[in-house]
mmCIF file of the C-alpha atoms, coordinates in Angstrom:
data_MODEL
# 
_entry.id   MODEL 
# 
loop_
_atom_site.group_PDB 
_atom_site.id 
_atom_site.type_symbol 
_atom_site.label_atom_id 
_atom_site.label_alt_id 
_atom_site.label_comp_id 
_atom_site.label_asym_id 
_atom_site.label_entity_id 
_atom_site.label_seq_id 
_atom_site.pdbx_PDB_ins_code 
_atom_site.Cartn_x 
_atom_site.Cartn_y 
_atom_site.Cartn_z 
_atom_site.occupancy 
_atom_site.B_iso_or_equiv 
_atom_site.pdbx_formal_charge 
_atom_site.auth_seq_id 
_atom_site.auth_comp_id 
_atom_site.auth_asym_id 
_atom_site.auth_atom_id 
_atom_site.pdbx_PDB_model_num 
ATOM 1   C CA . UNK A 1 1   ? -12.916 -33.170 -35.599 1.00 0.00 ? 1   UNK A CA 1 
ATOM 2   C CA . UNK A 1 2   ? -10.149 -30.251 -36.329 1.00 0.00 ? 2   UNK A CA 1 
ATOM 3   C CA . UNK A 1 3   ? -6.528  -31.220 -35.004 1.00 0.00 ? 3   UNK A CA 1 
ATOM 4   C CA . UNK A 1 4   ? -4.156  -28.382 -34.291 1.00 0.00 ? 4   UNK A CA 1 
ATOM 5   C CA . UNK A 1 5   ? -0.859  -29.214 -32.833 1.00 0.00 ? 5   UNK A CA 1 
ATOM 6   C CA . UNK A 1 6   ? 2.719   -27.726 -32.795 1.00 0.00 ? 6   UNK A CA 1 
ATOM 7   C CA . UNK A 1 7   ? 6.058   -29.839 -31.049 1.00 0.00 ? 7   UNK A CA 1 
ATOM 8   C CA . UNK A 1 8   ? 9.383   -28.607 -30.453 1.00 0.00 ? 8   UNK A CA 1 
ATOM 9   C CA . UNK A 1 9   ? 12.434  -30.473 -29.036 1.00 0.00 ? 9   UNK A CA 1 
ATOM 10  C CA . UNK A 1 10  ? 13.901  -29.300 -25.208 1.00 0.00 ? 10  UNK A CA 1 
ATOM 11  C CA . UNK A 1 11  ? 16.822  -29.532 -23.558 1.00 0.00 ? 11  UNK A CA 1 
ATOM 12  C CA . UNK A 1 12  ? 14.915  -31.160 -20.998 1.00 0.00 ? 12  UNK A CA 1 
ATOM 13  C CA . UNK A 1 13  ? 14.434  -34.197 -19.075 1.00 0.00 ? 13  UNK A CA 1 
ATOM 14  C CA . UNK A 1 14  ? 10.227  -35.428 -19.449 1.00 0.00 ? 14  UNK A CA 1 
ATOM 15  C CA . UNK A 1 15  ? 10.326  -35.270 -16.302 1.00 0.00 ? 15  UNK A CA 1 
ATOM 16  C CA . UNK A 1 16  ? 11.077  -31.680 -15.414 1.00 0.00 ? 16  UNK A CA 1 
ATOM 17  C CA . UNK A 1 17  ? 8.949   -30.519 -18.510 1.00 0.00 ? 17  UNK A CA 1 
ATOM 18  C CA . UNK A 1 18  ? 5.797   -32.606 -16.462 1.00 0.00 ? 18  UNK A CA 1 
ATOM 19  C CA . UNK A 1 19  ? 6.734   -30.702 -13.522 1.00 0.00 ? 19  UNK A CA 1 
ATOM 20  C CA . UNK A 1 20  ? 6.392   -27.380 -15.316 1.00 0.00 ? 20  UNK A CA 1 
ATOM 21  C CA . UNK A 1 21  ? 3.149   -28.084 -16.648 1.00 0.00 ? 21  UNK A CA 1 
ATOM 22  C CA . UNK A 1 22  ? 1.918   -29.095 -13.782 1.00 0.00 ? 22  UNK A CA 1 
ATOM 23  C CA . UNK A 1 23  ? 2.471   -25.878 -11.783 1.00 0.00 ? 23  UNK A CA 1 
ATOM 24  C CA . UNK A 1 24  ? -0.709  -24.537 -13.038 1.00 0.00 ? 24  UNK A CA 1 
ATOM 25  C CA . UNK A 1 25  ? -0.190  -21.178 -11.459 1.00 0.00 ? 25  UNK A CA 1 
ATOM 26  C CA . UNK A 1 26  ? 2.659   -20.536 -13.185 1.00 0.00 ? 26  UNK A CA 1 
ATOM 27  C CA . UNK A 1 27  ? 1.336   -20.918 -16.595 1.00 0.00 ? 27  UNK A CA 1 
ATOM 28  C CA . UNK A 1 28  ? 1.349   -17.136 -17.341 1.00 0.00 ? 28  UNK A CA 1 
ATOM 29  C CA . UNK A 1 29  ? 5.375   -16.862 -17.038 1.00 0.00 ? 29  UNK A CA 1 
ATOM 30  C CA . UNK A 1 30  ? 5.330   -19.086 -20.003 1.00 0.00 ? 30  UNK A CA 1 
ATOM 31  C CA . UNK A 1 31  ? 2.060   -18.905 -22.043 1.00 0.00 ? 31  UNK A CA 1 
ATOM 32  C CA . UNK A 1 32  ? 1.343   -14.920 -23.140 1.00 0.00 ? 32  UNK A CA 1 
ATOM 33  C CA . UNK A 1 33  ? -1.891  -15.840 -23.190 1.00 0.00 ? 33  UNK A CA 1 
ATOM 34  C CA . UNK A 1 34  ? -2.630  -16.945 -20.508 1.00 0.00 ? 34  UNK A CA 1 
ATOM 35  C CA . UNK A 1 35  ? -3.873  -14.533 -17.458 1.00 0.00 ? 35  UNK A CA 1 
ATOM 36  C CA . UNK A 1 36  ? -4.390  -16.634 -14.569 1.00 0.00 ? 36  UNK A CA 1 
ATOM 37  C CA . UNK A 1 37  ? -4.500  -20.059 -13.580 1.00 0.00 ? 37  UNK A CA 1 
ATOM 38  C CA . UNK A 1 38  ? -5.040  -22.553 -10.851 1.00 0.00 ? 38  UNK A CA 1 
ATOM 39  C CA . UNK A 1 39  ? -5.808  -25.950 -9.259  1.00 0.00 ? 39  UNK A CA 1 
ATOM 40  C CA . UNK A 1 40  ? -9.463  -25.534 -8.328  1.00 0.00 ? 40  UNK A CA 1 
ATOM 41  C CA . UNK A 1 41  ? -9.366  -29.138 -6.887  1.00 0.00 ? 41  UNK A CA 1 
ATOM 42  C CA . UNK A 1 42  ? -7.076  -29.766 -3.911  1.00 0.00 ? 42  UNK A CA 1 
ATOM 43  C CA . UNK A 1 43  ? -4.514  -32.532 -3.169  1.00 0.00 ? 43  UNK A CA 1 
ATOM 44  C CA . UNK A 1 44  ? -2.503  -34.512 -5.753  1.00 0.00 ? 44  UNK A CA 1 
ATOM 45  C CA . UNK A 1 45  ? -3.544  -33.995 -9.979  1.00 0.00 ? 45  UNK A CA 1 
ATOM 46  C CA . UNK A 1 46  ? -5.787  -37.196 -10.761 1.00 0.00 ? 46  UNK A CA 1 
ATOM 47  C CA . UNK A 1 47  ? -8.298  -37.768 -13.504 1.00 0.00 ? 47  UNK A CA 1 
ATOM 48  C CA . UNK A 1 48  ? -10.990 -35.846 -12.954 1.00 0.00 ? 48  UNK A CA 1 
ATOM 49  C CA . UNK A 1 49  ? -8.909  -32.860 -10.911 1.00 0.00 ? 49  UNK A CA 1 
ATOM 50  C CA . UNK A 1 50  ? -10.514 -29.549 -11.825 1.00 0.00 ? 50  UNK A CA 1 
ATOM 51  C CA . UNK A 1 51  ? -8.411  -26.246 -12.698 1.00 0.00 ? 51  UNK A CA 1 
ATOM 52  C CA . UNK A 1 52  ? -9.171  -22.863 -14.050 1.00 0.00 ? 52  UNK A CA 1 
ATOM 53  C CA . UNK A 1 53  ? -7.518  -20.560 -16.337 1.00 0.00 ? 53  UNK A CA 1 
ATOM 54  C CA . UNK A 1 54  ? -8.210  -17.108 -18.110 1.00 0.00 ? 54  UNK A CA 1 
ATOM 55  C CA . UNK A 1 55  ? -6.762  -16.131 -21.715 1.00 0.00 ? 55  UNK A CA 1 
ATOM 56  C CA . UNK A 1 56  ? -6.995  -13.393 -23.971 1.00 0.00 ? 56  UNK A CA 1 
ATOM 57  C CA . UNK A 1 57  ? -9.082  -14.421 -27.228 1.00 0.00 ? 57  UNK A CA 1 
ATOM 58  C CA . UNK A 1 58  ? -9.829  -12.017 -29.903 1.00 0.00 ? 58  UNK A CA 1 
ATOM 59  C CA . UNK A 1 59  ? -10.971 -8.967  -27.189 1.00 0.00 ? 59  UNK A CA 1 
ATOM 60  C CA . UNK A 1 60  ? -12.047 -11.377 -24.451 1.00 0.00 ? 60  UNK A CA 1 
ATOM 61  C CA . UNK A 1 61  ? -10.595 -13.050 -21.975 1.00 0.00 ? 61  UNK A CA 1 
ATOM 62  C CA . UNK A 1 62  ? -12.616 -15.730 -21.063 1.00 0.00 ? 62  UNK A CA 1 
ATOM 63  C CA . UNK A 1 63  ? -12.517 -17.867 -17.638 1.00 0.00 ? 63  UNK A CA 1 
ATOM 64  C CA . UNK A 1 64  ? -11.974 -21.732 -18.418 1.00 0.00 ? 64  UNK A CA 1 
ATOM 65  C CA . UNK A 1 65  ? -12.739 -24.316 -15.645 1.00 0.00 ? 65  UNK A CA 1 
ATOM 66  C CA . UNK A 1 66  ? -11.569 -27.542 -16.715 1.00 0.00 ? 66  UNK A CA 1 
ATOM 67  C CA . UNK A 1 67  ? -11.512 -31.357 -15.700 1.00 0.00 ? 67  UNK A CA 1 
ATOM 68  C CA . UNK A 1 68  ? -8.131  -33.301 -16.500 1.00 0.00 ? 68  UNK A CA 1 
ATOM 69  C CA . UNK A 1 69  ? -9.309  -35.944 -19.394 1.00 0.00 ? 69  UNK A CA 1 
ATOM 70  C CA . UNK A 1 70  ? -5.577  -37.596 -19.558 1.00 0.00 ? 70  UNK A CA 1 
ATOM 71  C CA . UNK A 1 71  ? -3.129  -37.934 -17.120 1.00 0.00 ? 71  UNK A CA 1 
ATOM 72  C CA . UNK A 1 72  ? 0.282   -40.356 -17.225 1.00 0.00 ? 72  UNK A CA 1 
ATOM 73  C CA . UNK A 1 73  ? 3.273   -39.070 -15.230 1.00 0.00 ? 73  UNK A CA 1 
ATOM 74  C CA . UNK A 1 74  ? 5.645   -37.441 -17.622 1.00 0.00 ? 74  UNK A CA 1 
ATOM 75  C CA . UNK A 1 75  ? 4.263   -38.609 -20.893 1.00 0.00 ? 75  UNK A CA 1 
ATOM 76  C CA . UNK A 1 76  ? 0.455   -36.623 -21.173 1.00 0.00 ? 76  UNK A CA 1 
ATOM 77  C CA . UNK A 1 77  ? -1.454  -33.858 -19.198 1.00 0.00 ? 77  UNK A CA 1 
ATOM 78  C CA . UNK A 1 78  ? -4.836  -33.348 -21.299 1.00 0.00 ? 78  UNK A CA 1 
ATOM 79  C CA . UNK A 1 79  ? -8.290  -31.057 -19.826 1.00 0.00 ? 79  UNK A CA 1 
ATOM 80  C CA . UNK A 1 80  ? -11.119 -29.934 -21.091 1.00 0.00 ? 80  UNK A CA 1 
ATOM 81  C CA . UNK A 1 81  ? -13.772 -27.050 -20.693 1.00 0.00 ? 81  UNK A CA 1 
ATOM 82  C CA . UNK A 1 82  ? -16.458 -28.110 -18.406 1.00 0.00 ? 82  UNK A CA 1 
ATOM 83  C CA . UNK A 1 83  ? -17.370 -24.149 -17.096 1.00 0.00 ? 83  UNK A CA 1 
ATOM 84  C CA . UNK A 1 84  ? -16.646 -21.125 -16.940 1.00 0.00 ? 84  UNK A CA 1 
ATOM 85  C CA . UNK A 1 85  ? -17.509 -18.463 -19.116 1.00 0.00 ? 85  UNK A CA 1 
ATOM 86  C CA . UNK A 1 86  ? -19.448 -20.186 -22.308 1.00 0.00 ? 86  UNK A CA 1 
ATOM 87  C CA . UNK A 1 87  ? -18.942 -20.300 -25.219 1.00 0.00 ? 87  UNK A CA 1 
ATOM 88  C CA . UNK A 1 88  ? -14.930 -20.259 -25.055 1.00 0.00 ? 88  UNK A CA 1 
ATOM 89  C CA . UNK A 1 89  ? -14.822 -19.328 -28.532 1.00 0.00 ? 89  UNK A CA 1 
ATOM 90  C CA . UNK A 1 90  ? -18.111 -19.307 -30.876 1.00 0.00 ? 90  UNK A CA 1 
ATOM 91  C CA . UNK A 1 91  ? -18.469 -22.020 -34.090 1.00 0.00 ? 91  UNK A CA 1 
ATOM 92  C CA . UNK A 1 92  ? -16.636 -24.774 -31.764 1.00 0.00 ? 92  UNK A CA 1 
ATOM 93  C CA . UNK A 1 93  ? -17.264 -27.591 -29.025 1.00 0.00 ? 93  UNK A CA 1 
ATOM 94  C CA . UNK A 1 94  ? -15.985 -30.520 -27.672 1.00 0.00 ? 94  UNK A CA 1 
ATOM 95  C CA . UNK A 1 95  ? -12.578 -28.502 -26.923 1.00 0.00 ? 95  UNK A CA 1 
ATOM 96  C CA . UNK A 1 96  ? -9.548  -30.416 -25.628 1.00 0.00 ? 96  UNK A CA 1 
ATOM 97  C CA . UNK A 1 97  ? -5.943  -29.489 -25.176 1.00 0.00 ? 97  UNK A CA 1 
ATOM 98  C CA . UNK A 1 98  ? -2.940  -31.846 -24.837 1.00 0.00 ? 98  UNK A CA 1 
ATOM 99  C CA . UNK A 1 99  ? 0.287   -31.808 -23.786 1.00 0.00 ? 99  UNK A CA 1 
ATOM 100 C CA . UNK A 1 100 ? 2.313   -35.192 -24.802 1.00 0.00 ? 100 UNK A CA 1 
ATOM 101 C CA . UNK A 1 101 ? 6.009   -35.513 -23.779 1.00 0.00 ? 101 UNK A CA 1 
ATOM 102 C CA . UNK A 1 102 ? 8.353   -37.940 -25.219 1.00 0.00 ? 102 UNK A CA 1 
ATOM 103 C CA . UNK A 1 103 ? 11.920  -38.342 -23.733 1.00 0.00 ? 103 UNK A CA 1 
ATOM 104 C CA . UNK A 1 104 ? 14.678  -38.948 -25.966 1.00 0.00 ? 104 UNK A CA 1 
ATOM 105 C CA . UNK A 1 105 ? 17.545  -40.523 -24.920 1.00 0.00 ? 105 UNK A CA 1 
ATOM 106 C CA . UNK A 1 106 ? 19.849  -37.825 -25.450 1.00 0.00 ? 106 UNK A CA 1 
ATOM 107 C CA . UNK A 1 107 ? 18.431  -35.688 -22.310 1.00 0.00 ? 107 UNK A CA 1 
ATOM 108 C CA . UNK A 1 108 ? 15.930  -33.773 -24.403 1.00 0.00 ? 108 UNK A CA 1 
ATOM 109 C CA . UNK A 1 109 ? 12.365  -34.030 -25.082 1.00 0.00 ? 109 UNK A CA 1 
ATOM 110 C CA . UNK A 1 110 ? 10.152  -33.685 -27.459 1.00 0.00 ? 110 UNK A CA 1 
ATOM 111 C CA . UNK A 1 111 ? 6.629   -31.771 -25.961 1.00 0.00 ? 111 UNK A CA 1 
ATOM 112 C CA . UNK A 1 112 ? 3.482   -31.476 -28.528 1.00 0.00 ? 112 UNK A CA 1 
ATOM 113 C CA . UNK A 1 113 ? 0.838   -29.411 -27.930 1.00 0.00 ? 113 UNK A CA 1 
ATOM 114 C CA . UNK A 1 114 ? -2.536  -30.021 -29.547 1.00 0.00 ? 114 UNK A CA 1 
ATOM 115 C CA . UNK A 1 115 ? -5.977  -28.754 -29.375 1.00 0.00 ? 115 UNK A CA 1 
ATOM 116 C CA . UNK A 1 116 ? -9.145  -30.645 -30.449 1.00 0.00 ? 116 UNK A CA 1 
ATOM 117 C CA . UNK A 1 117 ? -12.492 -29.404 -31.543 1.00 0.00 ? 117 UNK A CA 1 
ATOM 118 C CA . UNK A 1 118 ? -15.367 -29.650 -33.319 1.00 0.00 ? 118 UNK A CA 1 
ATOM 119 C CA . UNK A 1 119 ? -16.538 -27.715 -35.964 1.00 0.00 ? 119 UNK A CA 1 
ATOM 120 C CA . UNK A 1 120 ? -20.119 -26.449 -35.490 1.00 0.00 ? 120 UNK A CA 1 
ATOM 121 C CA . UNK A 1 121 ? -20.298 -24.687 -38.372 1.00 0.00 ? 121 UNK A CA 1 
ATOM 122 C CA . UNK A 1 122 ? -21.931 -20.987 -39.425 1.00 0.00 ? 122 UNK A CA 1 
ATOM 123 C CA . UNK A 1 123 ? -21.004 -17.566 -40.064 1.00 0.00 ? 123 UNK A CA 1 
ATOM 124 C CA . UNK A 1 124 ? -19.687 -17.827 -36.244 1.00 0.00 ? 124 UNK A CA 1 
ATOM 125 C CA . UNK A 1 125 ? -17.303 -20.679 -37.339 1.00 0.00 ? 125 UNK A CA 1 
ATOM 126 C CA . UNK A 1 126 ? -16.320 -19.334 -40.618 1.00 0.00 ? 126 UNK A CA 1 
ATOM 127 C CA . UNK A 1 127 ? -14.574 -16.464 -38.373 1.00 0.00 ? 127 UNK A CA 1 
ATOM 128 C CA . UNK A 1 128 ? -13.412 -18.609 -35.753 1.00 0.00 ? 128 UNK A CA 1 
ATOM 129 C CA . UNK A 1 129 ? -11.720 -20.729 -38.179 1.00 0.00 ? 129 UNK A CA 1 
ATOM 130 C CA . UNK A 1 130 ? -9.969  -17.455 -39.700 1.00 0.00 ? 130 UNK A CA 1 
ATOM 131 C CA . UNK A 1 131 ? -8.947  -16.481 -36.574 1.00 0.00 ? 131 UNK A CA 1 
ATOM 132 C CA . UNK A 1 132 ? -8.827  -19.102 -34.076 1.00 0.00 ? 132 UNK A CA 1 
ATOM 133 C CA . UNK A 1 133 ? -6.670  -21.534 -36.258 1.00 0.00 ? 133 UNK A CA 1 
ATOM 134 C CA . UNK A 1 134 ? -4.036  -18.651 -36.668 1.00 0.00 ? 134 UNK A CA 1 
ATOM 135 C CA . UNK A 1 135 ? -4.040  -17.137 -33.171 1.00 0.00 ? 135 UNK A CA 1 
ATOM 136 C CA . UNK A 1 136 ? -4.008  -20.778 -31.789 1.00 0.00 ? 136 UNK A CA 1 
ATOM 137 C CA . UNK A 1 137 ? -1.136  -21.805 -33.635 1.00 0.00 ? 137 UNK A CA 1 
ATOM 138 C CA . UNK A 1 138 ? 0.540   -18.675 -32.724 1.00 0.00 ? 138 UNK A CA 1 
ATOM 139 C CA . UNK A 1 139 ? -0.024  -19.396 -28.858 1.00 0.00 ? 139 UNK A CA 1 
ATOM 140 C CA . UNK A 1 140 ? 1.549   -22.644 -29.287 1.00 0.00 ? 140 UNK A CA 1 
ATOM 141 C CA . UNK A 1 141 ? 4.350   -21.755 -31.060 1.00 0.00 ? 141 UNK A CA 1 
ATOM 142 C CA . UNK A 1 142 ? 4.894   -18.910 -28.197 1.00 0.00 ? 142 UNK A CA 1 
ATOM 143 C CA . UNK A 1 143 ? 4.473   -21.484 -25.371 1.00 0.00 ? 143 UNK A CA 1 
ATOM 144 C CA . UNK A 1 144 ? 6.657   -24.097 -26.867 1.00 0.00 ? 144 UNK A CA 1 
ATOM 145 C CA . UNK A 1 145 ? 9.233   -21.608 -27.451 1.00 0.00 ? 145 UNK A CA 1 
ATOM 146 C CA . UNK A 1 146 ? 9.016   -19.646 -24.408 1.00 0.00 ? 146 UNK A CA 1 
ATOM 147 C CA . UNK A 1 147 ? 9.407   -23.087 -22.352 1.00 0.00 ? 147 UNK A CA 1 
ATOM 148 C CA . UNK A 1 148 ? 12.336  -24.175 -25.235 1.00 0.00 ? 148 UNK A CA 1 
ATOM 149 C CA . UNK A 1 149 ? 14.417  -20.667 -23.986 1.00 0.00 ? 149 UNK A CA 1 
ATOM 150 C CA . UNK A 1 150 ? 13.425  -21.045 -20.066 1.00 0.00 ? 150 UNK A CA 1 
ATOM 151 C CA . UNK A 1 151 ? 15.257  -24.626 -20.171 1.00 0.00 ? 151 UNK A CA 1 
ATOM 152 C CA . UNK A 1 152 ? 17.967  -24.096 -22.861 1.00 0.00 ? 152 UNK A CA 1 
ATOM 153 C CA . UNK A 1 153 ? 18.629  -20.656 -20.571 1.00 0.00 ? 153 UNK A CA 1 
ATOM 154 C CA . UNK A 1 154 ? 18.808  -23.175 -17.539 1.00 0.00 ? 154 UNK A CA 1 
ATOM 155 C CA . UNK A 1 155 ? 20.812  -25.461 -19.092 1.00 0.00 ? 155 UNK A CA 1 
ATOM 156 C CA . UNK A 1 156 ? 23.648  -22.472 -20.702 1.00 0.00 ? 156 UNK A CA 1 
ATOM 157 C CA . UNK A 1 157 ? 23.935  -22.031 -16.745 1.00 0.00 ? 157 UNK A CA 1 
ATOM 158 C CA . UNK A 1 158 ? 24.335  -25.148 -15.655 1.00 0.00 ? 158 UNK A CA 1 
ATOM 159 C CA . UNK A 1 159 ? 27.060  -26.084 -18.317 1.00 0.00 ? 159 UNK A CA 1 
ATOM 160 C CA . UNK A 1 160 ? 29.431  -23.299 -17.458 1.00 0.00 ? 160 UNK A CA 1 
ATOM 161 C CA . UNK A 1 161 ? 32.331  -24.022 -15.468 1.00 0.00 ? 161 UNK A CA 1 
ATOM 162 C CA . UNK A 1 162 ? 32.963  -23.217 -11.824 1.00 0.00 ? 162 UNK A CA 1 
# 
């Protein structure tokens, strides 16, 4: 199993983080590569709550339908693929992403972001690995930062005086 993961520290309570990643369809005004996203199953997230997303990958941009594998209030939010447009990426299965959230008790948090997989192996994988491992870790570092500036921007605002 290949383990890819990137954290970063926010000026954010776990709790408002959770609530971020939660709004599904907001995930492209924070993830570049994402397209479009949304709760596919109605009422309140649960194991076993469905969502979809798009992305762009290499020249694609596949359509991801997902079932929620982890799920504890403020602490982890983890899917993976169970539709959409297959394969997701060529040389790899068993994909799962994670978001894990760990409050600090100075008001910040620390958010990791990891993706699972296994490696089938092939010429398929061999370029996968080349460029999936790189433009993975280049998402995540995007995301992570992109949420780090939306709540540091927040908090700059909330800190001036009146």
């Amino acid at each position: 199993m290949t383990v890819l993961s990137r954290e970063v520290e926010i000026k954010a309570s776990a709790q408002e983080l959770w609530e971020q990643l939660l709004a599904v369809n907001a995930w492209p005004e924070w993830q570049q590569s994402v397209t479009e996203a949304r709760w596919i199953s109605k009422g309140k997230p649960a194991l076993g709550s469905r969502l979809s997303f798009s992305y762009q990958h290499n020249q694609t941009a596949p359509r991801v339908e997902a079932e929620i594998t982890g799920l504890r209030t403020a602490r982890e939010f983890s899917y993976r693929p169970i539709g959409g447009d297959v394969p997701y990426t060529e040389g790899m299965s068993e994909l799962e992403w994670e978001w894990l959230l760990s409050e600090q008790s100075n008001g910040r948090t620390w958010l990791r972001f990891t993706l699972s997989y296994q490696a089938d192996g092939g010429y398929p994988f061999v370029r996968e690995v080349l460029g999936t491992r790189v433009q993975f870790l280049n998402f995540a570092d995007s995301a992570l930062k992109s949420l780090q500036s939306k709540f540091e921007a927040a908090g700059a605002i909330a800190d001036q005086p009146s």
